[in-house]
N, C-alpha and C positions, 0 to 999 in steps of 0.2 A: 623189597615190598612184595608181599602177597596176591597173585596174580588174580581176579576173577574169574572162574569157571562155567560159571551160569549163574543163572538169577533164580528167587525161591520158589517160583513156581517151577522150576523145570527140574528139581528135583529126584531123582531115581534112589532106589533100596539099593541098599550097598554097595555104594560108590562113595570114590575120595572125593569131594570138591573144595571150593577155596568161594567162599560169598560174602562180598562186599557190602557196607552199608549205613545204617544209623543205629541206634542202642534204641529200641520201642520202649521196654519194660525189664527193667531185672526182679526177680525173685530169688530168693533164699530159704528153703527148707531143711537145712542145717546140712547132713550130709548127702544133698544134691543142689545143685543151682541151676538157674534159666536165666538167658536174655532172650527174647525176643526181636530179633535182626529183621529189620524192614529196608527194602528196599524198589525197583522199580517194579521185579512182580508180585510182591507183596509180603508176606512176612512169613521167615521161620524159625521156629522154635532150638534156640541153644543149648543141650542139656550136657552138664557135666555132674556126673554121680561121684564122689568122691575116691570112689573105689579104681573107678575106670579112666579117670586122666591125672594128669603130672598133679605136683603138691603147686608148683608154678601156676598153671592154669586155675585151679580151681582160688587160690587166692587174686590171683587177676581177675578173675569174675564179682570180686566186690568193689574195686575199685573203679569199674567202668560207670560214668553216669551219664544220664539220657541224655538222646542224640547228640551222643559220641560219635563218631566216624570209625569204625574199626573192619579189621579183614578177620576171617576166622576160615583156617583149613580143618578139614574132619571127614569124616565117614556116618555117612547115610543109616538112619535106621527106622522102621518100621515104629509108631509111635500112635495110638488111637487118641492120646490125651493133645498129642501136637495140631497146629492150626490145618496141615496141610495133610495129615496123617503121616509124615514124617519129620524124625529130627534129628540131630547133624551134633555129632559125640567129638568135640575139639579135641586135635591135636596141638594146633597151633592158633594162638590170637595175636594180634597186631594191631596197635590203635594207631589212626591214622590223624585225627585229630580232637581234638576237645573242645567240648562249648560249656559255655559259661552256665553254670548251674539255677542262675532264676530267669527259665525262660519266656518270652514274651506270650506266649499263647501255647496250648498242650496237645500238640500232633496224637496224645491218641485218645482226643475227641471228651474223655471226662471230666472237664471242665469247658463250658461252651464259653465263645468269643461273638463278640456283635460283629457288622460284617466291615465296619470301619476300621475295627482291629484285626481283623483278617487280610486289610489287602495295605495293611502299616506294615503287616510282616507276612506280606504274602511267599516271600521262598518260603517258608514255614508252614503255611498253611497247606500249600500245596505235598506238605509232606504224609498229610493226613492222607489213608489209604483210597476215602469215599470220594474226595477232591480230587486224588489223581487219578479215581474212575472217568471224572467229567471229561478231563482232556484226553485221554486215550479215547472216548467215546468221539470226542470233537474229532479229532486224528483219523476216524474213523470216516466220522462223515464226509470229509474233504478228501479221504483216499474214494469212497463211492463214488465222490459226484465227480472224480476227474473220472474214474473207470466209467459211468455212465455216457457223462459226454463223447469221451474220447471214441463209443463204440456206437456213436451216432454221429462219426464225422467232423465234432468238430473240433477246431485246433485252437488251444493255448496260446493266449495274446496276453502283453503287461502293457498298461500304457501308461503315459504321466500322471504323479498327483500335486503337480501345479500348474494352475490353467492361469491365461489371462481374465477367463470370465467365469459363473457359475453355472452348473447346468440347467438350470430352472429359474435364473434369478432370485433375489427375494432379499434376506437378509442374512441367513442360516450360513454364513460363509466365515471363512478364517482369514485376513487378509494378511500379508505377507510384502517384506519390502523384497523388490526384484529386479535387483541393480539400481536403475534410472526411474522403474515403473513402479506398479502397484500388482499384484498377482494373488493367486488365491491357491489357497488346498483343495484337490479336486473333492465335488459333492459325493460324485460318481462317475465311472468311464464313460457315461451315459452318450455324450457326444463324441467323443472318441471311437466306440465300438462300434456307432452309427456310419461313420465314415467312412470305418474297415467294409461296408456293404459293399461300396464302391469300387474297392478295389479287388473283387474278386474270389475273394474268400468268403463263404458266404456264410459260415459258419465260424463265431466264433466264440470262446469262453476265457473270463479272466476269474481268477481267484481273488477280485477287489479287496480294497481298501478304502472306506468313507470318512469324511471328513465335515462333520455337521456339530455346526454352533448351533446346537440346541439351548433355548434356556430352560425347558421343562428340568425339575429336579424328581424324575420318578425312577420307578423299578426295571422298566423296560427303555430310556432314553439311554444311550452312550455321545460324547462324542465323538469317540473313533467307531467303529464298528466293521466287521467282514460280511463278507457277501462271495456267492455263486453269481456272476453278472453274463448273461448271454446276449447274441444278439444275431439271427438270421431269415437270410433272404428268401427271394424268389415264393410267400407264403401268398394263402388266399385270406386268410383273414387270423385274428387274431386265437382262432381257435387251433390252429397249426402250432403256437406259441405253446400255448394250454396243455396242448397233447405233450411238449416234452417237459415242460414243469413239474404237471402231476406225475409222470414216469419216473422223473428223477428224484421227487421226492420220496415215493415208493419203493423206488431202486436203495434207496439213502437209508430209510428204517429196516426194509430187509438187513441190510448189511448189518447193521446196527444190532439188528436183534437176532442174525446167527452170529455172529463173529466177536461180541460182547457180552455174553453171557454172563459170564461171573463180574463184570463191572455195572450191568443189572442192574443182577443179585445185592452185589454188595449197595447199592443206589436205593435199594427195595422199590425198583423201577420195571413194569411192563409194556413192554413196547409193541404196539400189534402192528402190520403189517395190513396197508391198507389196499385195498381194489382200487382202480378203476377201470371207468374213469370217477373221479371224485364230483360229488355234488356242486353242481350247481345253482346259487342264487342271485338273483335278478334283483337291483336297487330297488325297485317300486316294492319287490315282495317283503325286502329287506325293511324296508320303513315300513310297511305296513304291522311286519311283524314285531316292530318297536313298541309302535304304538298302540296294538292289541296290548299290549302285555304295560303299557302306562307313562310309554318314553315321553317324553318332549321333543321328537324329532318330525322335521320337516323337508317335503323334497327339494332336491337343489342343495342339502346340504351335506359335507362329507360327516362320515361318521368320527364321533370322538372316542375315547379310550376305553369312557362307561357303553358305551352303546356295542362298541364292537362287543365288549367283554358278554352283556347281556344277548348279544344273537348269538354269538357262543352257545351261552347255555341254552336259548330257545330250540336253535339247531341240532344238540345234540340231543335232549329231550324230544324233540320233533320228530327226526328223523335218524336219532342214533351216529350221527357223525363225527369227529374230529376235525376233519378236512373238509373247508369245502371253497367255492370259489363265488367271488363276489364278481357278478357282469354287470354290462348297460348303467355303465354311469352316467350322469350328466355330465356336459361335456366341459362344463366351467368349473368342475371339480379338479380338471386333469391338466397336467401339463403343457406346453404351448407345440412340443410336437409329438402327441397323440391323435391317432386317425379318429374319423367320425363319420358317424352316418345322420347327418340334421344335428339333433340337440344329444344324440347319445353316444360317449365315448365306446372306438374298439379297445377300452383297456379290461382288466381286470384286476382284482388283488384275491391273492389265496392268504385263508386264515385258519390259524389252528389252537382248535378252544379257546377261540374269542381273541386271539392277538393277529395282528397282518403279521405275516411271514415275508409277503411277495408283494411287489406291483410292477405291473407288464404292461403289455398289449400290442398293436399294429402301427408303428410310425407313418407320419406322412412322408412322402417320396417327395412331392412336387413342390418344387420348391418358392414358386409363387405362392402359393397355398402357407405353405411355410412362412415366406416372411409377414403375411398378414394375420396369422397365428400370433405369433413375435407381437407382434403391432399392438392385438387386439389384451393381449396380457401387460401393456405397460413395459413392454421391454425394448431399448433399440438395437435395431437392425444392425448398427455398426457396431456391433459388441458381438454378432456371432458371424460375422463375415466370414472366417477361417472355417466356422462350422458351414457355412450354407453351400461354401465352394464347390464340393464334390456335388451337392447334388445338380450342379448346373452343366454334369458332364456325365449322366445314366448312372441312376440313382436306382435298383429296380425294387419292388415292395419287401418292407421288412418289415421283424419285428425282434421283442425280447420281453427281458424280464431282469429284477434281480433279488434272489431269495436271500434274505440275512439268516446268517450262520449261527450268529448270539442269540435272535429270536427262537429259532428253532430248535437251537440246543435248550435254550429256558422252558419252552412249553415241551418236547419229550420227554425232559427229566423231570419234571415238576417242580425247579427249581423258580423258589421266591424273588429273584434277584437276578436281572441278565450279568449284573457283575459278578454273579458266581461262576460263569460258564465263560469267564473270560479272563486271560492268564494275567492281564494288571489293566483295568480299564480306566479310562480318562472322562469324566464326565466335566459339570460346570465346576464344581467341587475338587476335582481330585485331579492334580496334576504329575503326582506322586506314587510311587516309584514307577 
């Protein structure tokens, strides 16, 4: 078998190499032929002139059809008509396997598929050039955000994702038999990471995994989803939190938009690179500016899907934003251990053109406080015992956050759909592949 040498983007003039891959397109111009060979850097151009390879090869070049699996050795050449301005003059071809000729959807994009037939035969889909931009862009962001954290201290933690209880209570939970008992899919590490305060480490970051029974059936609900989940000590308020989110997020599109270039391009994607610190808005201003503009919104209430989307656009009309950051909530909006000052949460959420990416803020430490939090949310006290434990042994003030991954890959790329920006998602619907 024919070894691979490099992939077609790394291509040089006048070298032998050997590139592996799938059959994109053949052509026939009588005495010269093309394939078009794709593979994970992108696709190169196969040219055999009748003149200049074996009588073998040049009839092997009809019998190959699309997405073939074949090896091809040759030598490099200078080419202004080829995809990459070079093209690869066969000596040798090798097919490695065959597929069945009426394929389920068409890897190179001229005939479009809806997106339920996309993820029937998603190995497939994923073979289209612009699709395998997404995840190399994803790949990208989870290489920044670990180099970001990592070079603020903090240290890489996995924790379980089956709890006995749920992080927030509610309903949104996966239940699960668990031996003798009843157990659940974690929501979030949210209570876990919390506890790591305690023991010293005071910084730390997981690359999560969520697990939420959503019944919404929209564009941006999953029920698996990723996440960046932080969580650290010793802060003064939630604005200590803020300062590394918006960093990292900044840190995250830099990367993105030097180191991605051509997967971009090929996206017809621009990604600017934001300052900060990022904008700041205040719930009261937020409702306000609802309802200038003709919401149905009232305070005390959290925002819904149309409302964020509509401050989105207020805000960026407004004040030219993408980013910006939602403060001073009410505090019966937020979860049962978020800090507060009277009636207003130290939380926040960061949104980007009108979708939450984030929600954060400053936990409570004390844990009297705590369990009458618990209390006042309908939840009992004997359900988060395990969790309340550390803090009845120096608890010192934290906080965190946790930014979803599929969110933020869906609003950078402008894609219609979080399940495009996700390598096989599960929603209420889709429990397959």
């Amino acid at each position: 078998m024919l070894k691979r040498t490099c992939y077609s983007n790394n291509l040089k003039d006048g070298e032998e190499v050997v590139l592996a891959g799938w059959v994109h397109e053949r052509r026939d111009l009588g005495g010269i032929k093309f394939i078009l060979l794709r593979d994970r850097g992108g696709i190169a151009q196969i040219t055999a002139p009748k003149k200049k390879v074996s009588e073998e090869i040049f009839k092997l070049m009809d019998s190959l059809g699309r997405e073939w699996v074949i090896a091809v050795k040759g030598n490099t050449k200078a080419s202004l008509q080829a995809p990459s301005g070079l093209e690869v003059i066969p000596s040798e071809i090798e097919i490695i396997s065959m597929a069945e000729p009426s394929l389920p959807l068409d890897p190179s994009e001229k005939v479009d598929a809806d997106i339920d037939t996309r993820l029937d035969n998603r190995f497939m889909d994923i073979r289209k050039p612009r699709v395998t931009a997404i995840f190399k862009i994803r790949s990208e962001i989870l290489r920044a955000a670990r180099e970001y954290l990592l070079s603020q201290a903090f240290v890489e933690i996995q924790t379980p994702k089956i709890s006995a209880s749920g992080t927030e209570g509610g309903t949104e939970l996966f239940p699960l038999s668990y031996f003798e008992r009843e157990a659940f899919l974690a929501q979030s590490p949210q209570l876990y990471k919390q506890t790591m305060m305690a023991t010293g480490m005071d910084r730390v970051f997981e690359m999560a995994h969520y697990f939420r029974a959503e019944e919404s059936n929209t564009r941006r609900h999953l029920s698996e989803s990723d996440a960046v989940d932080i969580e650290m000590s010793f802060i003064e308020s939630e604005d200590d939190v803020i300062y590394i989110l918006e960093n990292l997020v900044s840190h995250i599109l830099k990367c993105v938009n030097d180191n991605k270039k051509n997967e971009l391009a090929l996206l017809g994607v621009e990604v600017n690179t934001p300052s900060t610190p990022f904008r700041r808005v205040k719930y009261e201003e937020a409702i306000s500016l609802l309802q200038e503009s003709g919401f149905n919104v009232h305070h005390g209430e959290d925002l819904g899907t149309e409302s964020e989307k509509a401050l989105g656009n207020i805000v960026k009309e407004k004040y030219g934003d993408d980013l910006y950051f939602l403060t001073k909530y009410p505090l019966s909006t937020k979860p049962f251990y978020t800090n507060f000052d009277g009636e207003t949460a130290r939380a926040f959420d960061l949104d980007y053109k009108g979708v939450e990416i984030s929600s954060g803020g400053q936990r409570i430490h004390n844990v009297e406080i705590l369990k009458t939090r618990i209390k006042e949310k309908g939840l009992p006290v004997s359900s988060f015992e395990a969790y309340l434990k550390p803090f009845r042994y120096g608890m010192p003030p934290h906080g965190g956050f946790g930014l979803g991954i599929d969110r933020l890959i869906m609003q950078m790329l402008n894609l219609e759909n979080i399940r495009e920006g996700v390598l096989f998602p599960h929603d209420r619907r889709r429990l397959e592949p």
